[in-house]
C-alpha positions as CSV (number, residue, x, y, z in Angstrom):
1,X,0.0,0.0,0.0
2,X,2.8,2.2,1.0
3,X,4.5,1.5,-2.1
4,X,1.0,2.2,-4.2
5,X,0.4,5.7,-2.7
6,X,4.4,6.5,-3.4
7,X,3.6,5.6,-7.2
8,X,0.6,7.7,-7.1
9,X,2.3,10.6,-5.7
10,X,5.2,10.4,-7.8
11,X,2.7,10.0,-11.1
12,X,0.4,12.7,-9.9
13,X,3.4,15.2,-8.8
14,X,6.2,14.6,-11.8
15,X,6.5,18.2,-13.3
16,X,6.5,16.5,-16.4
17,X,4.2,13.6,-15.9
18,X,6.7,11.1,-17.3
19,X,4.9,8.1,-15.8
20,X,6.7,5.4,-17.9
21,X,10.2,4.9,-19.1
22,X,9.0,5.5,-22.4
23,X,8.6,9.1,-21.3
24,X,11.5,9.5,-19.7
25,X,13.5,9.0,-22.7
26,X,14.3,12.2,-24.0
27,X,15.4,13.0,-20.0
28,X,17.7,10.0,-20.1
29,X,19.8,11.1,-22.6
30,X,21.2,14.3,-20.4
31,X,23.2,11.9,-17.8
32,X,22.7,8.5,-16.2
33,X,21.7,10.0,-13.4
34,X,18.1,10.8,-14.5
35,X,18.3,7.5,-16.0
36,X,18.3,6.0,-13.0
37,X,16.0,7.9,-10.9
38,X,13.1,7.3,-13.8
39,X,14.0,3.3,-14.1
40,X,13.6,3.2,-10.3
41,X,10.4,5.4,-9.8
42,X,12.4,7.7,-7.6
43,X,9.8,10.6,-5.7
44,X,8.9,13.4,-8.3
45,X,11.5,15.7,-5.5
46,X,14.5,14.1,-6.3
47,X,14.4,13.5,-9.9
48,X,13.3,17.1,-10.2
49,X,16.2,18.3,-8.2
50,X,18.5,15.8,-9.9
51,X,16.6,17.3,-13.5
52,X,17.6,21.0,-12.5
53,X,21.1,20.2,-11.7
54,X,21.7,18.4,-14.7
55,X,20.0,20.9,-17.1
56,X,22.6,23.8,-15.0
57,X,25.4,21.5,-16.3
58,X,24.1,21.7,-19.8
59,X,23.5,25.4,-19.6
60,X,27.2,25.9,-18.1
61,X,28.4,23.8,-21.2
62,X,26.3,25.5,-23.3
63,X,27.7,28.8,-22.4
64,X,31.4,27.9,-22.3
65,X,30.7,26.4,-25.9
66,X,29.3,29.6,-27.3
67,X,31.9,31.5,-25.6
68,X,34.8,29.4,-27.2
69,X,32.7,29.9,-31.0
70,X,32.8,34.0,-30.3
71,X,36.5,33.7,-28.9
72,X,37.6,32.0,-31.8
73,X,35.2,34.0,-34.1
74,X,37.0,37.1,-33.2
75,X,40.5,35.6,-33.7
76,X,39.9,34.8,-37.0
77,X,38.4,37.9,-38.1
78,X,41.5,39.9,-36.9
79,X,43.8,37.5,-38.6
80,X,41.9,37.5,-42.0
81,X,41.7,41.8,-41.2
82,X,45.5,41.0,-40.6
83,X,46.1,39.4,-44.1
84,X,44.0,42.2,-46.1
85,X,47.2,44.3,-45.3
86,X,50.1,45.0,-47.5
87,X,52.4,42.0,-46.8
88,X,50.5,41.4,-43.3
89,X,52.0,44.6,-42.3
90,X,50.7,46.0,-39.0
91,X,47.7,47.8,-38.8
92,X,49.8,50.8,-37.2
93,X,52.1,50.8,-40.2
94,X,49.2,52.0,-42.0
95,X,49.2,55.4,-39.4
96,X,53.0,56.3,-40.5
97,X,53.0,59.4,-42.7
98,X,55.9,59.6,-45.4
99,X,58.0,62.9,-44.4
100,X,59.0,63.3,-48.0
101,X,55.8,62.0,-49.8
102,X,55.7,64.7,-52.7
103,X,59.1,66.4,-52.6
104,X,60.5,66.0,-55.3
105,X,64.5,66.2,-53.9
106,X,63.3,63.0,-52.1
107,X,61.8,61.1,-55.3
108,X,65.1,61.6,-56.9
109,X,67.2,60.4,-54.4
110,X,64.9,57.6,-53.8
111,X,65.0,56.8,-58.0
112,X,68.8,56.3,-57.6
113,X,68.5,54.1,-53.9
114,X,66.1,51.9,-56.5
115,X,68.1,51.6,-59.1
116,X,71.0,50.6,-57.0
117,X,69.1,48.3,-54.7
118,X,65.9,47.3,-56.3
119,X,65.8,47.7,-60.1
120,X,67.6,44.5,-60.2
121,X,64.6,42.6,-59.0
122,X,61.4,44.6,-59.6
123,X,62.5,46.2,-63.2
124,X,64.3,49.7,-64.0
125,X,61.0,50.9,-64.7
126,X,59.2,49.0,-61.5
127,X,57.4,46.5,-64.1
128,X,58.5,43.4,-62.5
129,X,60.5,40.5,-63.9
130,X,59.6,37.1,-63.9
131,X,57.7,36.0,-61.0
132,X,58.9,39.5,-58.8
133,X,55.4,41.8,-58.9
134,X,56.1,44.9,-60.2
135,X,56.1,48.0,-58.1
136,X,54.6,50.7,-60.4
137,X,51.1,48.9,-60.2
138,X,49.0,47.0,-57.9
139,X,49.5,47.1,-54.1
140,X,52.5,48.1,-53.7
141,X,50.2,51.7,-55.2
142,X,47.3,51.0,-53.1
143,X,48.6,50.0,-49.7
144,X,49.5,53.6,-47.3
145,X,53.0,54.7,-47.2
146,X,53.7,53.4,-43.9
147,X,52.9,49.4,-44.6
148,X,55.1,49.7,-47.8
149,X,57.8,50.8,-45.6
150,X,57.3,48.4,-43.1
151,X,57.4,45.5,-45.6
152,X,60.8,47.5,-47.0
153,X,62.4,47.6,-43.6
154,X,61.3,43.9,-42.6
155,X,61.5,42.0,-45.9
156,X,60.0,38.4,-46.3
157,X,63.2,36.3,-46.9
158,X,61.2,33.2,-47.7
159,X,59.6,35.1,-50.2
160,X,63.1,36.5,-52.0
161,X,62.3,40.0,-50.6
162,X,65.3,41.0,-48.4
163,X,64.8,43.4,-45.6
164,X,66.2,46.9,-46.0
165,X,66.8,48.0,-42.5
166,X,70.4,48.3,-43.1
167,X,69.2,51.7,-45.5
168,X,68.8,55.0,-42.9
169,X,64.8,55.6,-42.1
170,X,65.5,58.6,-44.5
171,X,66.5,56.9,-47.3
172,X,64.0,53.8,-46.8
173,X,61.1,56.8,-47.0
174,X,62.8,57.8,-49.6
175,X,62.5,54.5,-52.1
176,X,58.9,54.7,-50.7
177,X,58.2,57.9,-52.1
178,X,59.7,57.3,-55.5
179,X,57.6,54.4,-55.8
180,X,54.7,56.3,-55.2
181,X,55.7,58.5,-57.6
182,X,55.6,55.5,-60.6
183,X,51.8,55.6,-59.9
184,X,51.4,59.2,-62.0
185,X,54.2,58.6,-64.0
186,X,53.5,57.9,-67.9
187,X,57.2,57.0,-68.4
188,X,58.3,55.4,-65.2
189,X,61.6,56.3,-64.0
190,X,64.5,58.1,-67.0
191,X,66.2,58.6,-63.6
192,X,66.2,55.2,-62.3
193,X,66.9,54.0,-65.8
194,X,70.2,56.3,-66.3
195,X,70.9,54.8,-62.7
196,X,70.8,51.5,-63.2
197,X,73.0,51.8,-66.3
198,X,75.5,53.2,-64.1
199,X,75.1,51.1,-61.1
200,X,75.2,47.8,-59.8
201,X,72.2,46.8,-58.4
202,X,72.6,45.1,-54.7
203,X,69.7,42.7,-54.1
């Protein structure tokens, strides 16, 4: 009788009326636990208690999942923002002004730096040569002043590009503003060509 008026309380009370094992099913699949508290017929109390703290789990999990998906979300957009700069420069680079962007004392000194280190390489005229891009066109014109002269002082040796620290930060903005000057130039470079004749390049 005891055992009778236990079943009845537990049918009557069971938040979810899950009477049968049948209908604990879905409930059994969060954690053994439940399993056995619905085989055994357990009072609706403690399988409700044993229900909350298992669905808390799942809600913990839940969260630390979703957290990892925004983490890693945010790490991969910052890379991929990372890569849409010149040469992966930094995006600081970008907020480095050329001192001698326009001058036209600078473009000339920077014609002959080119021709003596860089013509070899990228073309007297900045065209490219075989698989080197060219300089005169592309992003080496659309990237700011300050990643291309980032990617000249650090180089990518892997790539063939060597790095050009060993050149003053005067003369390295100086190669950058000649090559910014190729962008408006019909005939690219009579300076850089005379140069080159005269000079042998370094790299």
């Amino acid at each position: 009788m005891v055992r009778e008026t236990s079943s009845a309380a537990w049918q009557g009370n069971f938040p979810l009326r899950m009477r049968q094992s049948k209908e604990c099913g879905p409930i059994k699949k969060l954690s053994a636990g439940v399993q056995r508290y619905c085989d055994r017929g357990q009072d609706s109390g403690q399988t409700a208690t044993l229900m909350e703290e298992t669905l808390k789990v799942s809600a913990h999990y839940c969260l630390l999942f979703a957290a990892t998906c925004a983490s890693t979300y945010i790490l991969v957009s910052r890379v991929n923002a990372q890569e849409t700069n010149f040469h992966n420069a930094p995006s600081s680079s970008a907020q480095q002004k050329n001192p001698y962007a326009g001058q036209q004392t600078a473009i000339a000194a920077g014609a002959k730096l080119y021709a003596t280190n860089c013509a070899a390489c990228h073309g007297a005229t900045g065209q490219g040569t075989g698989n080197i891009p060219a300089v005169s066109q592309g992003p080496t014109q659309t990237a700011p002043d300050g990643e291309v002269f980032w990617f000249l002082t650090t180089g990518a040796i892997n790539n063939g590009m060597p790095a050009w620290s060993s050149l003053s930060e005067q003369k390295r903005w100086q190669i950058v503003a000649y090559l910014k000057s190729l962008k408006n130039s019909g005939s690219v470079g009579k300076t850089s060509s005379a140069a080159s004749a005269t000079l042998h390049p370094h790299g």
